[in-house]
C-alpha positions in Angstrom: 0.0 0.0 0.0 1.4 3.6 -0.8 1.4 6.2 2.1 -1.7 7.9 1.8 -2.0 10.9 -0.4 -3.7 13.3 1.3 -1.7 14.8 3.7 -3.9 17.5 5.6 -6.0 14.3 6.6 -4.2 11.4 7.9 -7.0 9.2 8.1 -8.8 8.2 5.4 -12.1 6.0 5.4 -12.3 3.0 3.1 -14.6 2.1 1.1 -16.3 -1.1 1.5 -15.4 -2.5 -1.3 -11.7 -1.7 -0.6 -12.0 -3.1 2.7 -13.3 -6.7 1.4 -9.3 -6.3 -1.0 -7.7 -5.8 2.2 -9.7 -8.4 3.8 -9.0 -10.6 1.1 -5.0 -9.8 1.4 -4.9 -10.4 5.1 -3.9 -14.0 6.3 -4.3 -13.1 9.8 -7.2 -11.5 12.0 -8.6 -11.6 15.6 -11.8 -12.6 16.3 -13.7 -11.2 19.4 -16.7 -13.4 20.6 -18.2 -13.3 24.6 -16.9 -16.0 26.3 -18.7 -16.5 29.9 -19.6 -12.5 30.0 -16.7 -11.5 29.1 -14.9 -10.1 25.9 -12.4 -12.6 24.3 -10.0 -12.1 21.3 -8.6 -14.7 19.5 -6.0 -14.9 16.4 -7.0 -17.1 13.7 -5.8 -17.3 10.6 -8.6 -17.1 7.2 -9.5 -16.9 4.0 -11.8 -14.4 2.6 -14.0 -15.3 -0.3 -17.6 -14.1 -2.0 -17.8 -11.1 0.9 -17.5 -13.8 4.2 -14.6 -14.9 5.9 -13.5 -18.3 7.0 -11.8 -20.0 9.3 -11.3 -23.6 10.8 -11.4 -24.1 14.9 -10.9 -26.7 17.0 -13.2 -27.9 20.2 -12.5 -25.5 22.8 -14.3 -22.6 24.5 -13.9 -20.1 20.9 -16.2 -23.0 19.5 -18.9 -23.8 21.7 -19.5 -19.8 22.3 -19.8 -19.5 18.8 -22.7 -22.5 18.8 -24.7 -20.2 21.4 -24.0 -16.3 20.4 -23.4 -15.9 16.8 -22.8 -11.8 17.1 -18.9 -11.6 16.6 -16.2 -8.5 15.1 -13.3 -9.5 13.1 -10.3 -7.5 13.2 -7.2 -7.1 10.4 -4.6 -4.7 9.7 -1.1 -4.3 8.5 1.2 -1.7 9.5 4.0 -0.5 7.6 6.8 2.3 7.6 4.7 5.2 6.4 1.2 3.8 6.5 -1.5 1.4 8.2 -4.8 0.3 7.7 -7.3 -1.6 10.0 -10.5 -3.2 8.9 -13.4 -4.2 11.0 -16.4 -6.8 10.3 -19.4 -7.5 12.4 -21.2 -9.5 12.1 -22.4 -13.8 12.7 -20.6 -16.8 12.6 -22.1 -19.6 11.5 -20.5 -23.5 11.8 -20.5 -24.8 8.4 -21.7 -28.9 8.1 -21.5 -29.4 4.4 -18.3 -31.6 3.3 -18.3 -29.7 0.0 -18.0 -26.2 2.2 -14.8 -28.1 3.5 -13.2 -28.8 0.5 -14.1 -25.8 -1.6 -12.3 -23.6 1.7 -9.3 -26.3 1.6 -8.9 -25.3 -2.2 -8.6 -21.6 -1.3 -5.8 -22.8 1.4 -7.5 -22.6 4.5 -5.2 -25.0 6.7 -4.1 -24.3 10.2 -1.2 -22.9 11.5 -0.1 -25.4 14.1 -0.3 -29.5 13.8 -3.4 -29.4 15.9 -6.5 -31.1 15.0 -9.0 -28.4 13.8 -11.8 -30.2 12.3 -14.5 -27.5 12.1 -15.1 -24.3 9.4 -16.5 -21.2 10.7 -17.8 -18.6 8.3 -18.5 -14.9 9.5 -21.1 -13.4 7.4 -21.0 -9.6 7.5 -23.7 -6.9 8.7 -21.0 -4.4 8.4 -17.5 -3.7 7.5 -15.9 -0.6 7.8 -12.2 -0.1 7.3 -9.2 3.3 7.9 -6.4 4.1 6.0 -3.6 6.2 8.1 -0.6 8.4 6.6 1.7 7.0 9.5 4.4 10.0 11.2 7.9 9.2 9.8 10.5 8.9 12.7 
């Protein structure tokens, strides 16, 4: 991304449909659900395809939360030198049960980070996604 080129304002708002190409660029987001009451964030990495983004879970506490309250954000950004940018997606996860959902996500190279058995897909399906652009200060 080049710094941003509008210098008397350093933050810029995206456009949605620029924030679905940075979306789709990112291979690394954080994921806040409830867990017990209480606000939890957790790094996953995904795949974003046809506006929803995906990512495969394990049986744990992220899981079962998601089973009961759907309502989650979704976090991704990249900082650089000169600029940033930060897009946010909320929205509802759904647990997907189809075989075919499974493969067509393998094919886009949704795989886990570590050797630990993560069996289940999770897609987030948007009700909004807004995203910021920022024209970093050079030190």
């Amino acid at each position: 991304m080049s710094e941003n080129p509008n210098v008397d304002d350093p933050v810029v708002t995206l456009e949605e449909d620029r924030c679905w190409e940075l979306l789709a660029s990112g291979g690394v987001g954080r994921l806040v659900t409830v867990v017990d009451g209480r606000p939890e964030i957790y790094p996953v990495n995904f795949v974003a395809d046809d506006r929803t983004v995906y990512f495969r879970s394990g049986p744990g506490s992220k899981l079962s939360e998601l089973a009961v309250h759907r309502e989650v954000a979704f976090e991704v950004d990249e900082i650089r030198e000169d600029a940033a940018w930060s897009v946010v997606l909320h929205g509802q996860a759904r647990i997907l049960q189809s075989f075919d959902d499974a493969a067509r996500l393998d094919a886009l190279g949704l795989a886990p980070w570590v050797p630990t058995p993560k069996y289940d897909y999770v897609a987030l399906t948007a009700h909004e996604v807004t995203g910021r652009q920022f024209a970093l200060v050079k030190r």
